[in-house]
C-alpha positions as CSV (number, residue, x, y, z in Angstrom):
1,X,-17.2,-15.8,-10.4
2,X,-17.6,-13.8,-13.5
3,X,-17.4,-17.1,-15.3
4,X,-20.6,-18.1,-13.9
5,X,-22.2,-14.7,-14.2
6,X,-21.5,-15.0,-18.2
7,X,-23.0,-18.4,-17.7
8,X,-26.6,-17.3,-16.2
9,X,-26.3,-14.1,-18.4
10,X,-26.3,-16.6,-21.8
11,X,-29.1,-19.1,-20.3
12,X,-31.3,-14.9,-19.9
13,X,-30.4,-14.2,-23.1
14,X,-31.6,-17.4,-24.5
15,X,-34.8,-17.5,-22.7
16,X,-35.4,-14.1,-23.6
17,X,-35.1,-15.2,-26.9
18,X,-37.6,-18.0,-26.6
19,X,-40.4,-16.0,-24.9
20,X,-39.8,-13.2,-27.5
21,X,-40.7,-15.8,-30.0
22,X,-43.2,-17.2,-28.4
23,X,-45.2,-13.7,-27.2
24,X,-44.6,-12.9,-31.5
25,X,-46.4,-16.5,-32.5
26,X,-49.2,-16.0,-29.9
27,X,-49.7,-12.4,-31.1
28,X,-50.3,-13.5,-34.9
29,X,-52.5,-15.9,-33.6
30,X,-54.6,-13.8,-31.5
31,X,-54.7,-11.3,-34.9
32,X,-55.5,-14.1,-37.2
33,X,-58.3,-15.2,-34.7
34,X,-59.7,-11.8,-34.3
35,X,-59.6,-11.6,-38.2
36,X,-61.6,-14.8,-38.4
37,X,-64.1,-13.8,-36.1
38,X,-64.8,-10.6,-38.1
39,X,-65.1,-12.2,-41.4
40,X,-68.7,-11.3,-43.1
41,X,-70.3,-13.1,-45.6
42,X,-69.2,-10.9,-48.6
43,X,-65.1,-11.4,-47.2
44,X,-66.1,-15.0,-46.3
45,X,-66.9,-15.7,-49.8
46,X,-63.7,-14.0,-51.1
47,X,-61.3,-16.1,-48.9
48,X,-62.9,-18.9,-50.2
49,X,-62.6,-18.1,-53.8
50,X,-60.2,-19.2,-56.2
51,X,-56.3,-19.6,-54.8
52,X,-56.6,-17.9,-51.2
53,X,-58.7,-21.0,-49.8
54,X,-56.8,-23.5,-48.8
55,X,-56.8,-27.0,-46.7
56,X,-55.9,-27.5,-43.7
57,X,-53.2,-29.8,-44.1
58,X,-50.8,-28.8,-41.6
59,X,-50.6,-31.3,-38.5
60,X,-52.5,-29.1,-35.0
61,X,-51.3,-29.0,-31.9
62,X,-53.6,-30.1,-29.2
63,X,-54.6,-27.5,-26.5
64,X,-53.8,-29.4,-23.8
65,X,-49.9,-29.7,-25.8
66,X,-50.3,-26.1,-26.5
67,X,-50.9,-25.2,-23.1
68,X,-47.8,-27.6,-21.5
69,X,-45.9,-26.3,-23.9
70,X,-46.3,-22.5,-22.9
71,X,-46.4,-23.7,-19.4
72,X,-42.4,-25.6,-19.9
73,X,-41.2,-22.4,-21.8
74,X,-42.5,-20.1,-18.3
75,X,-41.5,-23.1,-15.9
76,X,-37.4,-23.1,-17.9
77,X,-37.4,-19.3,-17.9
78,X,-38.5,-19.2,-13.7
79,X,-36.3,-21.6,-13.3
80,X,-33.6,-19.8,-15.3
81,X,-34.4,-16.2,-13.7
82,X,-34.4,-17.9,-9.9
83,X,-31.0,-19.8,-10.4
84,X,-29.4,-16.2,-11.8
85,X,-31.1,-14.7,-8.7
86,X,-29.4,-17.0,-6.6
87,X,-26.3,-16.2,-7.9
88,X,-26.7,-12.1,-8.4
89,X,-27.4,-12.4,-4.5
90,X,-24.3,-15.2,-3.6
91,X,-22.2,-12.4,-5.8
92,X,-23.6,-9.4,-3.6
93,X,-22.9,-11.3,-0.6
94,X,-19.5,-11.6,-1.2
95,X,-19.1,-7.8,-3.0
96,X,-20.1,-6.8,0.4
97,X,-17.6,-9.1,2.9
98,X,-15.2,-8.7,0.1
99,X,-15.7,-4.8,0.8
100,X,-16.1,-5.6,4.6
101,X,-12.2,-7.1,4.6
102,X,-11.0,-4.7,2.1
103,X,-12.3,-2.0,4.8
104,X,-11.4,-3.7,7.9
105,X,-7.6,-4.4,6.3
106,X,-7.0,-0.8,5.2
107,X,-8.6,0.8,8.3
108,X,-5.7,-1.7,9.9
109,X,-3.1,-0.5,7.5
110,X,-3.6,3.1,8.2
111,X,-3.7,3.0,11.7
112,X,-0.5,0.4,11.6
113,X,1.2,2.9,9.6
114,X,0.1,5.9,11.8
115,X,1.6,4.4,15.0
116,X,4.9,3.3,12.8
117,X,5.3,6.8,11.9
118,X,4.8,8.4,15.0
119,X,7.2,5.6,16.6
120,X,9.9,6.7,13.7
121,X,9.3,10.3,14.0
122,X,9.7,10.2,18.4
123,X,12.9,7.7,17.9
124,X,14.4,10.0,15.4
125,X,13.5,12.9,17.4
126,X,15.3,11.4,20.4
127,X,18.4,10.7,17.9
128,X,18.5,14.0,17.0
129,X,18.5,14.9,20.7
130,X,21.4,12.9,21.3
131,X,23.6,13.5,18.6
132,X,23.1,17.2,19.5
133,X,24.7,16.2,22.8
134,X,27.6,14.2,21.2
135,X,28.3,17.1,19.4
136,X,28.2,19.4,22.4
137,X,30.5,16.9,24.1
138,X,32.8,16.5,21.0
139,X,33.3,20.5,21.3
140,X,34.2,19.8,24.9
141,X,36.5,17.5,24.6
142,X,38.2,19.4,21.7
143,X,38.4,22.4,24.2
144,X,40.3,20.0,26.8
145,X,42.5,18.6,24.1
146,X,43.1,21.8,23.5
147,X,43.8,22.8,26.9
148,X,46.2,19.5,27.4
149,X,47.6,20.5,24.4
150,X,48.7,24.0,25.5
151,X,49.6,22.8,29.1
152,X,52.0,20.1,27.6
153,X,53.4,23.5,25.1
154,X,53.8,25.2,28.6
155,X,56.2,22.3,30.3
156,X,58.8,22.5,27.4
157,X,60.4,26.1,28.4
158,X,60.8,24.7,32.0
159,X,62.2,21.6,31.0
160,X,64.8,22.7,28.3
161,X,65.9,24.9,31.4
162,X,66.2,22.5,33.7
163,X,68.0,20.2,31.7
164,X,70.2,23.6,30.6
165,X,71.3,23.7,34.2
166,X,71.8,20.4,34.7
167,X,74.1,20.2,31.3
168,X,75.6,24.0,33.0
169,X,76.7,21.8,36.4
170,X,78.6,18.5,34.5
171,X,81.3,21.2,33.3
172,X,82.6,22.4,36.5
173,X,86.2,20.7,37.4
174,X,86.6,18.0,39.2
175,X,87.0,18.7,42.8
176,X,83.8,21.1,42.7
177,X,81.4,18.7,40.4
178,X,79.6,17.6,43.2
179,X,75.7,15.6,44.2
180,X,74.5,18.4,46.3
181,X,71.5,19.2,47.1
182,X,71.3,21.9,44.3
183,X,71.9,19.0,41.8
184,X,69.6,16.6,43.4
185,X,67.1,19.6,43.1
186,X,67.5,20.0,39.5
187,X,67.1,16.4,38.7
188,X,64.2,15.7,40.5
189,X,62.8,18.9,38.7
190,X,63.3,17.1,35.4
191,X,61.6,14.0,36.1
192,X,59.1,15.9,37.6
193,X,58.4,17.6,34.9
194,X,58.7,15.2,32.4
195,X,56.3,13.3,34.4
196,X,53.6,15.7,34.1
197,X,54.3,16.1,30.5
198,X,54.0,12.0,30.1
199,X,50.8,11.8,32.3
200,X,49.5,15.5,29.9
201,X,50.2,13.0,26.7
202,X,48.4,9.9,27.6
203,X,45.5,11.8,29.1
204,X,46.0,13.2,25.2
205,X,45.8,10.3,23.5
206,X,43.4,9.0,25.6
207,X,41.0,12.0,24.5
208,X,42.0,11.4,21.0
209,X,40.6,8.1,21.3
210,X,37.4,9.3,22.9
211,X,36.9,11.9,20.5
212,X,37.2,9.3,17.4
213,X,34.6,7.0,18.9
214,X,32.5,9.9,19.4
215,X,32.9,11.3,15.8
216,X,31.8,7.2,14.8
217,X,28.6,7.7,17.1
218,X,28.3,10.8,15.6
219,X,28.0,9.2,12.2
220,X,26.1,6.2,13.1
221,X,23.3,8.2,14.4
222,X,24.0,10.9,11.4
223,X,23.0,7.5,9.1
224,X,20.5,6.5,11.5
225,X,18.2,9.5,11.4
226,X,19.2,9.7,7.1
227,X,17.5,6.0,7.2
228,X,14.2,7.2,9.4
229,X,13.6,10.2,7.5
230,X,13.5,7.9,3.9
231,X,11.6,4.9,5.8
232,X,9.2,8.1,7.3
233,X,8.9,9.5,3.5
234,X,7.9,5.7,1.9
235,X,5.2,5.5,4.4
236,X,4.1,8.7,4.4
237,X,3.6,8.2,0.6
238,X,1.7,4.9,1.4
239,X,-0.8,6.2,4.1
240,X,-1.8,9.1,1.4
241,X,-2.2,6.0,-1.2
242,X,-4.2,3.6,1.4
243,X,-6.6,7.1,2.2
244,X,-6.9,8.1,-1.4
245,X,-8.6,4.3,-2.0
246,X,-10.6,5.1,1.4
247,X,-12.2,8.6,-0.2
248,X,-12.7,6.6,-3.5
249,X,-14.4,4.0,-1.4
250,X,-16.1,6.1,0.6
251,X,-18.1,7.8,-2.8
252,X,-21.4,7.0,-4.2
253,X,-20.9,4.0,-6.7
254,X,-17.2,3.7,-5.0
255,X,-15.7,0.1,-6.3
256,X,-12.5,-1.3,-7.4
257,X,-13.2,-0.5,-11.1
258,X,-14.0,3.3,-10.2
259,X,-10.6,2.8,-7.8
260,X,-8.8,1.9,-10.6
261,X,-8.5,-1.6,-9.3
262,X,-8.2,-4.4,-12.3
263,X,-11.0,-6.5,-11.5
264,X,-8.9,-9.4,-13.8
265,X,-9.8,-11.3,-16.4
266,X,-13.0,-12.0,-18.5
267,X,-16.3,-10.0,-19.1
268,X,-17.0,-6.5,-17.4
269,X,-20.2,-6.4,-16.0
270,X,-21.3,-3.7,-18.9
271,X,-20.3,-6.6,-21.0
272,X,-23.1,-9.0,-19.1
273,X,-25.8,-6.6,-20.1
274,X,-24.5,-6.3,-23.4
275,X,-25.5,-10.2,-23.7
276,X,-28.6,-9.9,-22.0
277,X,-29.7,-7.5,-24.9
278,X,-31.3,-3.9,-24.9
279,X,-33.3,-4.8,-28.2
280,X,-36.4,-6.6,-26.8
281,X,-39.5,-5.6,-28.5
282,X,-41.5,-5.7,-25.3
283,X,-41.0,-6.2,-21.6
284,X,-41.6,-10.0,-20.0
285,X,-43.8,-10.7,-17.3
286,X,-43.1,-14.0,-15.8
């Protein structure tokens, strides 16, 4: 976690510290032991003289504590360096399966979303197809209405005359109003043809009613295909988004940050080197 990563980064820094101060002490001594060595007589007797010589009253580490005590700062520093090894190669590991799933999961999502949109794009293709054929059957039907229409327009004339003529027949006198077969003829011609006209007005309504579920299927697949084309348009605009991540991805140094992707809370990793320090007056050699 980048919790732990500040962690290790703060235990660096601290031995860094601690060798730096060591590596300075060990340099002044190695210069104030060089300058002893080259002391002459002349110098010798000057460093002697007056205030510069002084006892030795300051207590001396023993070499063999001088030694262990080098040897503890190298041993806590190894030990330090390994453990943050550990864990700079625990962190890679999961960078990389992290990377792996992230991968895996949008190679998924993009190929999920390919076959949904080619699904959406054949059914609304086939909608289209069909509502092209309601409509071609809605203009049929209108032409029949039509036609029903027209032939129920055509049965009135013969019917106001065949009812004329029976109406003509009731006024003749008594002795000659007779049920011939004239009159028989004309009534039967009237409920003939008011027959037809019945049967011509429920086949009417009856297409009426066709043509109103029709104009609702008409509608419902009108609604249909509006729905695919704005489900189409939302995934369209997610497969560019899931490919635009893949590309960034797919660059040198590609990573969430570089992505855009938050990677949350706490200390950037240009944060962590800021804590390990760029200041160091020499490079360590463990």
């Amino acid at each position: 976690s980048v919790a732990a990563i500040e962690e290790e980064a703060r235990k660096l820094s601290l031995c860094r510290e601690a060798l730096d101060r060591d590596v300075e002490a060990k340099n002044a001594s190695i210069r104030l032991d060089v300058e002893a060595l080259d002391l002459h007589e002349a110098q010798a007797a000057g460093e002697l003289s007056g205030d510069k010589y002084k006892e030795r009253s300051r207590p001396q580490a023993h070499p063999i504590q001088w030694r262990m005590n080098t040897e503890n700062l190298l041993h806590d520093a190894s030990r330090v360096r390994a453990a943050s090894k550990r864990l700079r190669e625990r962190t890679t590991t999961l960078i990389n399966e992290s990377h792996a799933v992230r991968e895996s999961t949008t190679t998924g999502v993009i190929r999920g979303l390919k076959v949904k949109m080619e699904e959406t794009e054949k059914l609304s293709k086939e909608v289209l197809e069909a509502m092209s054929s309601v409509q071609a059957e809605m203009e049929t039907l209108s032409e029949a209405i039509g036609s029903v229409m027209r032939s129920e327009e055509g049965l009135e004339s013969p019917l106001s005359v065949a009812r004329a003529r029976l109406s003509k027949r009731t006024v003749k006198p008594d002795g000659e109003y007779v049920l011939d077969a004239a009159e028989i003829s004309l009534e039967r011609e009237v409920q003939d043809l008011e027959r037809s006209r019945r049967k011509l007005t429920e086949e009417r309504g009856k297409q009426g009613s066709d043509m109103d579920k029709l104009e609702a299927q008409r509608l419902q697949m009108e609604r249909d295909v509006r729905e695919k084309e704005a489900a189409l348009a939302i995934d369209t605009g997610c497969l560019a988004s899931f490919k635009a991540l893949e590309e960034t991805y797919r660059q040198p140094g590609g990573t969430p940050e570089s992505a855009g992707v938050p990677l949350g809370g706490g200390t950037s990793p240009s944060g962590v080197r800021d804590r390990l320090g760029t200041g160091a007056s020499r490079p360590l050699a463990f």
